[in-house]
NUBA-678009 format. One record per residue (C-alpha): y, x, z; residue in three letters. Coordinates in steps of 0.25 Angstrom, whole numbers, padded with zeros to 4 digits, always signed. Example, Ala and Ser with C-alpha at 12.3 -4.5 7.8 and 13.67 -1.06 7.14 Angstrom:
! residues 2
-0018+0049+0031ALA/-0004+0055+0029SER/
END
This chain:
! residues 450
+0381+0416+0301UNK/+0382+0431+0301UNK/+0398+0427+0302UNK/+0396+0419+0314UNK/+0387+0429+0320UNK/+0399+0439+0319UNK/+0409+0431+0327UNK/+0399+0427+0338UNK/+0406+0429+0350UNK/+0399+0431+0364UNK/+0405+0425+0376UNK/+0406+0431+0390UNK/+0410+0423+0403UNK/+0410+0431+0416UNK/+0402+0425+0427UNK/+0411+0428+0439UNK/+0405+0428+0453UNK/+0413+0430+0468UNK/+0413+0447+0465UNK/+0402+0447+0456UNK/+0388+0442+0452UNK/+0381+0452+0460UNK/+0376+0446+0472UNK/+0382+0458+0479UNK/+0394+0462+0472UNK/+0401+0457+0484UNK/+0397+0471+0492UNK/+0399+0480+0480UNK/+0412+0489+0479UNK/+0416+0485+0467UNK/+0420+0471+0470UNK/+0427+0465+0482UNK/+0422+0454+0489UNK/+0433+0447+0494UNK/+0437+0444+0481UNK/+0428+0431+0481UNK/+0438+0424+0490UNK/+0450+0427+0478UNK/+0453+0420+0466UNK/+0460+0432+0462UNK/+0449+0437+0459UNK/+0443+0428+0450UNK/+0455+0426+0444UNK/+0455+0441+0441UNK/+0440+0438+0435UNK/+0444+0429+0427UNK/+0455+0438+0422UNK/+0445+0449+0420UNK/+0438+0440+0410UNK/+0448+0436+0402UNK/+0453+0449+0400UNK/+0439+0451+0394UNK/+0440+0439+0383UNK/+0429+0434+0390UNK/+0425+0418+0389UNK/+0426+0414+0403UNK/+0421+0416+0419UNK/+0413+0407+0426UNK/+0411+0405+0440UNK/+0397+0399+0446UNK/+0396+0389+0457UNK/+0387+0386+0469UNK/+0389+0374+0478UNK/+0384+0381+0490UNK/+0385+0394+0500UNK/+0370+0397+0498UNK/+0363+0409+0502UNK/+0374+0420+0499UNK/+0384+0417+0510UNK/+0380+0430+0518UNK/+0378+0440+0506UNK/+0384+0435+0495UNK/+0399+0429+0492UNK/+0401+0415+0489UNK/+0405+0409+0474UNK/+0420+0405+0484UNK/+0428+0398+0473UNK/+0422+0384+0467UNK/+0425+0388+0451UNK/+0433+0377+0444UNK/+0443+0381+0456UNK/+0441+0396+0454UNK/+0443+0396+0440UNK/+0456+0387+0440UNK/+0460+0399+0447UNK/+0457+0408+0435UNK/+0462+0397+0425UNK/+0476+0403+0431UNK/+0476+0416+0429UNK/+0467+0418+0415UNK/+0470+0411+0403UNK/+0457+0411+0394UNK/+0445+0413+0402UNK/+0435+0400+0403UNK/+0433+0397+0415UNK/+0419+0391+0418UNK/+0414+0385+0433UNK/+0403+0381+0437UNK/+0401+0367+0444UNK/+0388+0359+0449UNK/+0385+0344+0442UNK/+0376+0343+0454UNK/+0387+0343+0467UNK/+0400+0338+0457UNK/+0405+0324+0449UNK/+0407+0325+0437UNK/+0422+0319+0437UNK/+0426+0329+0446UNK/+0422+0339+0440UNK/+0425+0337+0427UNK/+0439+0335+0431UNK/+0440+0350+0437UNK/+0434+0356+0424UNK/+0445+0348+0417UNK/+0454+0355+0427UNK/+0451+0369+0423UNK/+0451+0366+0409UNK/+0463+0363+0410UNK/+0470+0371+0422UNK/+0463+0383+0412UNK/+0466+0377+0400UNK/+0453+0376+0394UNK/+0445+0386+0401UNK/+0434+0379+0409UNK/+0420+0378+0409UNK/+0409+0371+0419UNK/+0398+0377+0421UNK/+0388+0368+0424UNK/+0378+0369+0434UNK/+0367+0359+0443UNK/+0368+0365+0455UNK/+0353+0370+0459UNK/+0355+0375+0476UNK/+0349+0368+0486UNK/+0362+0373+0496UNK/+0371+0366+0485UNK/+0365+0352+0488UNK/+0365+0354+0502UNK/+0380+0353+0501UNK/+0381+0342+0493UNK/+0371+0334+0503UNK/+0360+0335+0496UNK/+0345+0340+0502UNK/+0339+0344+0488UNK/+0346+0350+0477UNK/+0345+0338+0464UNK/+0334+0341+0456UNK/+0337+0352+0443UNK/+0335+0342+0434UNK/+0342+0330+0441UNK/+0353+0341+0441UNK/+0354+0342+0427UNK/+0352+0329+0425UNK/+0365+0326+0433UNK/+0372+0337+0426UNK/+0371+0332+0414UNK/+0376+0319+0416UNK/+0387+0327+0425UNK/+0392+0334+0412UNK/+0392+0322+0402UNK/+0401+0314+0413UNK/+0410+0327+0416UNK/+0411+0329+0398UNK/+0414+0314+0397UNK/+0425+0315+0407UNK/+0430+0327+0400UNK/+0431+0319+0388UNK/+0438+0308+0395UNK/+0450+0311+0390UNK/+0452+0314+0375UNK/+0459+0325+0368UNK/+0474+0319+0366UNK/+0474+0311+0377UNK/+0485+0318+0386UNK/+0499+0314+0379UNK/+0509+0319+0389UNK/+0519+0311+0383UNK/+0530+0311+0391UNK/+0540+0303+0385UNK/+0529+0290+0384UNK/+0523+0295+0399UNK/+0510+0294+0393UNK/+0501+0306+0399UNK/+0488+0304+0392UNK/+0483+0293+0381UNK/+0472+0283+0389UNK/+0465+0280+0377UNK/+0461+0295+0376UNK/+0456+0295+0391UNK/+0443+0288+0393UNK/+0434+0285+0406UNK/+0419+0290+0404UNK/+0412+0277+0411UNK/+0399+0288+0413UNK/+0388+0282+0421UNK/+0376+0289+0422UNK/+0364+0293+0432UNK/+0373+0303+0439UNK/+0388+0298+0438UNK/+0396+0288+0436UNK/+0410+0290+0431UNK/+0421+0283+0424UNK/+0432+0293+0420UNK/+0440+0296+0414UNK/+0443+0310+0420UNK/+0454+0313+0427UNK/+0459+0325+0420UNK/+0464+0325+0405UNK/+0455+0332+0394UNK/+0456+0348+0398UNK/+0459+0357+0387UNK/+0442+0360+0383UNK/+0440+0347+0383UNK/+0430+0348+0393UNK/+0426+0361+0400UNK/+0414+0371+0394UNK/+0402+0367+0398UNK/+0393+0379+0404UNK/+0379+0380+0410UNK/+0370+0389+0415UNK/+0356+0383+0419UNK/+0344+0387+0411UNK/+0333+0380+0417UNK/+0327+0368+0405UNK/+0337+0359+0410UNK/+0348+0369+0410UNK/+0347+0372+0396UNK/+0344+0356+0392UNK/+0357+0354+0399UNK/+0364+0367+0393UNK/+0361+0360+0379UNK/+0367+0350+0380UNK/+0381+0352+0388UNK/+0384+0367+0391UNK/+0393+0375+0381UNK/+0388+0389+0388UNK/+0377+0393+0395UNK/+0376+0404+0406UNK/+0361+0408+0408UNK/+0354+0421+0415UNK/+0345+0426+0404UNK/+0337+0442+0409UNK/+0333+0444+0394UNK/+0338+0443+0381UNK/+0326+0438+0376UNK/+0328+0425+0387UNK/+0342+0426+0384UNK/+0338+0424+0368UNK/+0327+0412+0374UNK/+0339+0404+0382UNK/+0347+0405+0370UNK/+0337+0400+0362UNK/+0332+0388+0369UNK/+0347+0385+0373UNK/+0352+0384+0360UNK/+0341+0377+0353UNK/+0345+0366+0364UNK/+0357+0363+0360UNK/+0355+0355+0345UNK/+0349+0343+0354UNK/+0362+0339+0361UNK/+0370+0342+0348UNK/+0375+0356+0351UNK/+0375+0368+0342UNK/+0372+0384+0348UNK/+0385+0387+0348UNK/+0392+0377+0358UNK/+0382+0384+0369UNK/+0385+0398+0374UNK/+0373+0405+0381UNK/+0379+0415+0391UNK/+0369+0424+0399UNK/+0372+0431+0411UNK/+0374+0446+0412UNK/+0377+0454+0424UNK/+0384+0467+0420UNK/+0384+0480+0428UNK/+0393+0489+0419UNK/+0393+0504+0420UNK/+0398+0517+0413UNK/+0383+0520+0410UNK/+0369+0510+0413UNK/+0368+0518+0424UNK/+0380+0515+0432UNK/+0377+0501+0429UNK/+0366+0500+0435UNK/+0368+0508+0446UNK/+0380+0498+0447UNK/+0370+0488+0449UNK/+0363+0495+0457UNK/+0374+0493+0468UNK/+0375+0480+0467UNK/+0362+0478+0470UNK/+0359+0487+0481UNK/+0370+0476+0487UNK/+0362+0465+0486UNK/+0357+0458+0500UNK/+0343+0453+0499UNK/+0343+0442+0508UNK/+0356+0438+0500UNK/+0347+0440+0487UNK/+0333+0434+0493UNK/+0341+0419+0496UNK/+0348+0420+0483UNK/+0334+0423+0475UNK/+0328+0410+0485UNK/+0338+0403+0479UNK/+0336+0406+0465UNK/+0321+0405+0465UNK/+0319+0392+0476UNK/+0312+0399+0487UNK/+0314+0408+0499UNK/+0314+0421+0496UNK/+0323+0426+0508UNK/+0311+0432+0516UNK/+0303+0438+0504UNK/+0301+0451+0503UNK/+0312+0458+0494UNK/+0300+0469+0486UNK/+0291+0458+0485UNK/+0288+0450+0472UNK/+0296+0435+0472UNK/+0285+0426+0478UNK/+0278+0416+0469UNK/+0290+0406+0463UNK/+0287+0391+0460UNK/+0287+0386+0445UNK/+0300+0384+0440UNK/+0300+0368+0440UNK/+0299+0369+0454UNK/+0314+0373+0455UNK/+0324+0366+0457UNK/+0336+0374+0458UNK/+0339+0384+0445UNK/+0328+0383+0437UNK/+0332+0395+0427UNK/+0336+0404+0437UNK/+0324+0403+0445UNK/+0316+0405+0430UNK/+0325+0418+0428UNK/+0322+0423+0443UNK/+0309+0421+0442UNK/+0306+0427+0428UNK/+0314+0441+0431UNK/+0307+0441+0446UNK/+0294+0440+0437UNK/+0297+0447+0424UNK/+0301+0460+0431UNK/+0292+0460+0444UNK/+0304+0460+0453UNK/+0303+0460+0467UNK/+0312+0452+0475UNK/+0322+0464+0479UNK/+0321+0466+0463UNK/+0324+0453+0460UNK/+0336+0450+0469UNK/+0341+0465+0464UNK/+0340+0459+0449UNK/+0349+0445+0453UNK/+0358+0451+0461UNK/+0368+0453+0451UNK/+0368+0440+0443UNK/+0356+0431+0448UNK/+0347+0432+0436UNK/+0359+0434+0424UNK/+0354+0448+0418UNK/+0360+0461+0424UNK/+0365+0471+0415UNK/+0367+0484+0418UNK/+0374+0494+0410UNK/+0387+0499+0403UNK/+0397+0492+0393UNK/+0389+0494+0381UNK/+0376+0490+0387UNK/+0382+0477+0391UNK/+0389+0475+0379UNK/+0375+0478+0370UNK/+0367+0467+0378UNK/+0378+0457+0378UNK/+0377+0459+0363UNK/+0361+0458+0362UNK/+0362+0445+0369UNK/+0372+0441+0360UNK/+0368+0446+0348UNK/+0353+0440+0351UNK/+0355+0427+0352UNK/+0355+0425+0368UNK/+0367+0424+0373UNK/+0381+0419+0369UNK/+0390+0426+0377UNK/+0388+0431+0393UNK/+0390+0426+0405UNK/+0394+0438+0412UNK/+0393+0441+0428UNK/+0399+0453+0433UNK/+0391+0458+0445UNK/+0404+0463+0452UNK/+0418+0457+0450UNK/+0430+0461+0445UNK/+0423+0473+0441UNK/+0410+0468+0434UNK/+0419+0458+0425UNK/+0429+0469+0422UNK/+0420+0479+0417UNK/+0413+0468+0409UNK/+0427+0465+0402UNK/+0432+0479+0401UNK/+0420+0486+0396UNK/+0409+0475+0390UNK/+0419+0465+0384UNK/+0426+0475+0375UNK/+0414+0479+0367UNK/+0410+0465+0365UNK/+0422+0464+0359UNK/+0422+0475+0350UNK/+0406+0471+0346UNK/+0415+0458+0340UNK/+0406+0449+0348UNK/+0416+0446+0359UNK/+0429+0439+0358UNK/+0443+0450+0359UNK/+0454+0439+0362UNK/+0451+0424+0368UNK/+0450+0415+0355UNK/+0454+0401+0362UNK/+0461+0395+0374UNK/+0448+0388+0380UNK/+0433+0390+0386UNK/+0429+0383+0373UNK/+0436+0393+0364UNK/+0430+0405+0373UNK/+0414+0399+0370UNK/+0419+0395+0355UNK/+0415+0380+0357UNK/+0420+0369+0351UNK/+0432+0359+0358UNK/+0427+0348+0367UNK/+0424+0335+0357UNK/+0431+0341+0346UNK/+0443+0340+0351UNK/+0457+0347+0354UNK/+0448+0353+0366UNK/+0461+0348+0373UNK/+0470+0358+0369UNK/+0482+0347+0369UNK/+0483+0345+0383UNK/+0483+0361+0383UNK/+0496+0360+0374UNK/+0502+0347+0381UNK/+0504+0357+0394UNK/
END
C-alpha cells in the first residue's frame, strides 16, 4: 500500500477560457484581447501545456450568446473544431471538449469524437454536460428548458447509444489488405439496433475504431443526479469545491458510488477547480487579484449571478445581502452551482458586490492567491488528504496565467515525486492511467496500419 501510495501521481488539466477565466481579463494588460478571434493562440496554449507534461486542456461550451455580449467575450470556436486545430501542432496533450446530449444526436456526435481520436491519435475526451440555460433552448425551438432530470435521463441513454456505436467496430477489424482490396473485415463491424425512449439507431458508425477505443468520458455536475450519473459513466470528474473539507466530502460520497455499477476508485479521477494568481510574494498575488477585480462590470456580473442563482438580480442593490433564494428543488437549471453560490453568499455573509468580487475569477471554482510554493503546498494538501485526484486548472489571464503555472508550480510538483517528469504513453487514457477500452489493443493497430 505504502508502495502505491508513493507512485500516486496527481493529474492537472488546464481549463482554457478566450484570454482567461477572469470575467475581466479581457481589459487587463497583461492579456490581449483580440486573441479570442486566433487559433494561434490556442494552439500556443496548448503548447504551453505540453510543455508542462500536463494531462490535457479542456475547452467548455455554451449553446448560446447569453448575457455577456456587451462585457464579456464570447467562448468564439465550438471545441471539437478548435481542438482538431491543436491536435496539429502538439503531440501528447489530451484533448477534452465539451458537448450537450440535450441539443446533439448521438450518431453525430460520436462520429466527431472518433475523429479527433483519431485526427490526434488518441487524445480525445468528451466532456459531458445537459445543458441547464434557458437562452440554449430558445435556439433550438424550445419554450422551457427540459426538466434536469429529463436531462439526465436523456443523457444517459445518449452515452450508452454513442459507447455502443463506438464499439461498433471491433479491434482488428480494419485489414487494409491491398493485394485482396479488402479494407475492413464485415464480421468485425456490427450495427447496434439500439431503440430506446429517446433514440432510435441502427449503426454501425460510420468511422472505424479510433485509437482509445472510444474517447474518455469526463463530467462535471454535482447536483444527486450528477454524481449518480458520474458513477456510472465518467472516467474524470471536474467539480468546484471552496474547502478541503467539502473537497474530502465529494470525494468521499463519489467514490463510495462507484462499486454499484461495477467500477473500482481508481477508473474515476476527481479533479477540483483552482484559480491561480501567482506572485513573487502573497502580496503581489493578491494585489494581482486585486486588479482583476477592480475590472469587473457589475451589470455584467448582476445578470451572470441571475443566471447562476434563477432569479433577477440585475436591479438589486450591489451592498445589500442576496434576497431570500428559493429551495434547491426548485431549480431547474444547475443544481450544484446554485448549492455552491448560495452556501458561500451564506457562509461568509457577502454582500452582492462581495459575492460577484468572489466569482469573478472562476464562477464558484476556489481562488488561490499566492506564490509558487503556496500553490504547490495546497495542491499537495488536497492530494495527499484524500480530496482530489489531480486539478483542473484555470488560469485567470492567458498566455500568462498558464505559463507561469507551468514554469514555476509544475517544476516542484515534480521534484516532490508526485507529478509526472516525461509523458509515459501515447494517449488520454495513458495520461489518466486507466485501463484500454474492453480490454483491448485500445486500437493501436489502426495507429500502426498508417
Amino acid at each position: 500500500m505504502a508502495d502505491e501510495q508513493q507512485h500516486k501521481q496527481l493529474h492537472l488539466n488546464a481549463f482554457l477560457m478566450g484570454v482567461g477565466h477572469h470575467e475581466a481579463a479581457w481589459r487587463h494588460p497583461r492579456t490581449r484581447a483580440q486573441s479570442v478571434l486566433d487559433v494561434r493562440h490556442f494552439q500556443a496554449l496548448g503548447q504551453i501545456a505540453e510543455r508542462g507534461r500536463l494531462d490535457s486542456v479542456f475547452f467548455a461550451d455554451g449553446l448560446a450568446v447569453g448575457p455577456r455580449i456587451a462585457r464579456n467575450t464570447l467562448a468564439v470556436f465550438e471545441p471539437i473544431t478548435l481542438l482538431s486545430a491543436i491536435a496539429a501542432v502538439t503531440e501528447r496533450i489530451g484533448l477534452i471538449a465539451t458537448a450537450s446530449t440535450t441539443y446533439n444526436d448521438p450518431y453525430t456526435l460520436a462520429r466527431k469524437f472518433a475523429s479527433l481520436d483519431h485526427i490526434s491519435g488518441g487524445r480525445a475526451g468528451w466532456n459531458i454536460v445537459t445543458s441547464a440555460g434557458v437562452d440554449e433552448a430558445a435556439n433550438y425551438g424550445l419554450d422551457v428548458r427540459p426538466e434536469h432530470e429529463k436531462r439526465y435521463a436523456r443523457a444517459s441513454e445518449f452515452v450508452d447509444v454513442a459507447v455502443k456505436l463506438w464499439q461498433s467496430w471491433e479491434s482488428g477489424s480494419v485489414l487494409l489488405d491491398e493485394d485482396l482490396g479488402v479494407f475492413a473485415d464485415p464480421k468485425k463491424v456490427h450495427a447496434i439496433h439500439h431503440e430506446g425512449a429517446h433514440f432510435r439507431v441502427r449503426g454501425p458508425l460510420n468511422s472505424p475504431r479510433s485509437p482509445q477505443g472510444r474517447p474518455l468520458l469526463v463530467q462535471a455536475g454535482s447536483s444527486e443526479a450528477g454524481k449518480e450519473f458520474a458513477a456510472r459513466f465518467a472516467e474524470a470528474v471536474f467539480t468546484a469545491q471552496q474547502s478541503l473539507e467539502d473537497g474530502i466530502d465529494f470525494y468521499t460520497d463519489l467514490k463510495r458510488r462507484l462499486p454499484r455499477y461495477g467500477r473500482r476508485a481508481e477508473g474515476l479521477k476527481v479533479l477540483p477547480g483552482v484559480v491561480p494568481f501567482i506572485g513573487g510574494t502573497e502580496a503581489e498575488a493578491r494585489a494581482l487579484e486585486s486588479e482583476f477585480t477592480e475590472l469587473i462590470s457589475p451589470d455584467y456580473a448582476l445578470r451572470q449571478l441571475s443566471t447562476m442563482l434563477g432569479i433577477d438580480l440585475t436591479e438589486h442593490a450591489l451592498d445589500a445581502p442576496l434576497p431570500p433564494l428559493p429551495p434547491i428543488h426548485a431549480i431547474e437549471g444547475n443544481k450544484s452551482r446554485y448549492q455552491l453560490v448560495k452556501d458561500l453568499a451564506e457562509k461568509d455573509s457577502l454582500t452582492v458586490r462581495e459575492l460577484i468580487g468572489r466569482l469573478g475569477g472562476g464562477r464558484g471554482h476556489r481562488t488561490f492567491a499566492g506564490t509558487p510554493e503556496q500553490l504547490a503546498d495546497e495542491l499537495q494538501l488536497w492530494f495527499e488528504a484524500g480530496a482530489a485526484d489531480g486539478f483542473n486548472i484555470m488560469p485567470p489571464y492567458l498566455p500568462g496565467g498558464l505559463e507561469d503555472f507551468v514554469t514555476e508550480v509544475v517544476p516542484l510538483l515534480q521534484k516532490r515525486g508526485i507529478f509526472r517528469e516525461e509523458y509515459e504513453g501515447l494517449t488520454l487514457r495513458d495520461h489518466y492511467r486507466l485501463e484500454p477500452v474492453d480490454g483491448g489493443s485500445d486500437g493501436q493497430e489502426w495507429q500502426a496500419a498508417q
